[in-house]
N, C-alpha and C positions, 0 to 999 in steps of 0.2 A: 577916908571913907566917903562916900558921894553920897550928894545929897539925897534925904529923899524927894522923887518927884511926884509919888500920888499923893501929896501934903502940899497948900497951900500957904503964905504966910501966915497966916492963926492958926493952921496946924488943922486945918479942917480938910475931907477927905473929896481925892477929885481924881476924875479919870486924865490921864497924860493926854497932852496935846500933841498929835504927833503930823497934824496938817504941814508943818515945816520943813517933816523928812522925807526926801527921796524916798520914790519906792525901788526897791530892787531886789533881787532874787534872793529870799532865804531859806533855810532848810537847819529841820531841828532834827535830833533821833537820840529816844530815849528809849529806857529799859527797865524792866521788871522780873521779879524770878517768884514760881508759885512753887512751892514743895508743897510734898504729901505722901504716902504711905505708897511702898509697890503697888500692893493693889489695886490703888486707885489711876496713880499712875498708866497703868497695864488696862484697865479700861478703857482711858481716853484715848491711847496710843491704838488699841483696837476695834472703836469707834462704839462701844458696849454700852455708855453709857443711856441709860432709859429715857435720859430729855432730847437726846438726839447725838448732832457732832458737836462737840464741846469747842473745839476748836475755831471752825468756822463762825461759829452764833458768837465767839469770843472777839473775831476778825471785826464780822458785822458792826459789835456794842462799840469797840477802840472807835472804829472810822467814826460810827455815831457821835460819840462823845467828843472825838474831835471838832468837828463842825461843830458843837454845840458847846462848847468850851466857855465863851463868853455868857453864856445862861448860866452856870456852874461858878464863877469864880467873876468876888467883884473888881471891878476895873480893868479887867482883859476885853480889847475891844473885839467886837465882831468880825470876824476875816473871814473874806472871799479867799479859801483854801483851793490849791491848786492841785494838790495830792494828797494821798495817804496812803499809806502802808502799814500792815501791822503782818509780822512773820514771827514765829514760834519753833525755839530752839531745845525740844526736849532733850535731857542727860537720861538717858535711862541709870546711870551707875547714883548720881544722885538723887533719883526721881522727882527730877523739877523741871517745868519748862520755862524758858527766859522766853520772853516777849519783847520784839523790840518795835518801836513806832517810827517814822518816818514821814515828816510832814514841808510841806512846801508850800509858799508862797511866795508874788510877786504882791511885795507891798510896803508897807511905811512902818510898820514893828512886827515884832519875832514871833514865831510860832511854838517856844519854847512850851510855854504853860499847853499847849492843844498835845503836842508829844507826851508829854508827862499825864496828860487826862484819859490819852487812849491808852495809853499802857496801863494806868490804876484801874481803868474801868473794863478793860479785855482780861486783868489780872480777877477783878472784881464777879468776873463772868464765869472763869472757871471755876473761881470756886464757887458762887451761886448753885451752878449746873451739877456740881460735883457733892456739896454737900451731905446730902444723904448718905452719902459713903466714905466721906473722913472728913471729919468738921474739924478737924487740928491741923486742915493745909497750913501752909504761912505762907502771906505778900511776903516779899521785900525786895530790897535792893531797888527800888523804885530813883532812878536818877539821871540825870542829862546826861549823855555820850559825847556830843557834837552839836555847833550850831556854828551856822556860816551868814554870812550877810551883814546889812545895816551897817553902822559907827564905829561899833563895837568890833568890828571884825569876827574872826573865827576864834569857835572855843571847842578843845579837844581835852576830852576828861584822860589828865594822867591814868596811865597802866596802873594795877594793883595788885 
């Protein structure tokens, strides 16, 4: 098991040093699934819903909360992000849309935790927006797909 690195020898809590590593091109993408009732479903798909388009203000909050990742979550450093992306893959047969994120940087650590923030909080958007009309959505599946770059090489989430 490796060690932890945001622990100090007394066990006291510290942001990673990461001035030592190379920077180089890396890229996270992760994913989320929001289910919900036809109905509601069949709104968003047809843009009906009363706060506006559910989708895009969803688009919007992801990229947001990416850049903003290190506000959110302690000892993720600040990163000059180079991309985002955030695309939405509705099933009408199971009326859920999957969200996935897509983030990039040229830098000295991973973009991992910024992919996983846009997607919780684009997941976190529709159903905000959506509410009034079926409060029994469910998040899930919220989880890392792929990430390339740094030490650590590439991580590709087994099929399932």
């Amino acid at each position: 098991m490796p060690t932890l690195t945001h622990l100090d020898e007394q066990g006291r809590v510290r942001m990673v040093d990461v001035s030592g590593k190379s920077a180089t091109a890396r890229e996270a993408v992760a994913q989320g699934v929001v289910t919900m009732r036809p109905e509601t479903f069949d709104l968003i798909s047809e843009q009906k819903v009363k706060k506006g388009n559910v989708l895009e203000t969803a688009r919007i909050a992801g990229i947001m909360a990416a850049k903003r990742t290190a506000e959110l979550i302690p000892m993720c450093h600040p990163l000059p992000i180079t991309h985002v992306t955030i695309d939405f893959f509705p099933d009408s047969d199971a009326h859920s849309i999957r969200i996935e994120a897509v983030v990039r940087i040229v830098g000295q650590t991973g973009v991992e935790m910024e992919a996983l923030t846009a997607v919780s909080i684009a997941a976190l958007t529709i159903y905000d927006m959506c509410k009034s009309y079926d409060r029994a959505m469910t998040i899930s599946d919220i989880y890392l797909l792929k990430k390339s770059g740094g030490k650590s090489g590439t991580f590709k989430r087994p099929s399932t």
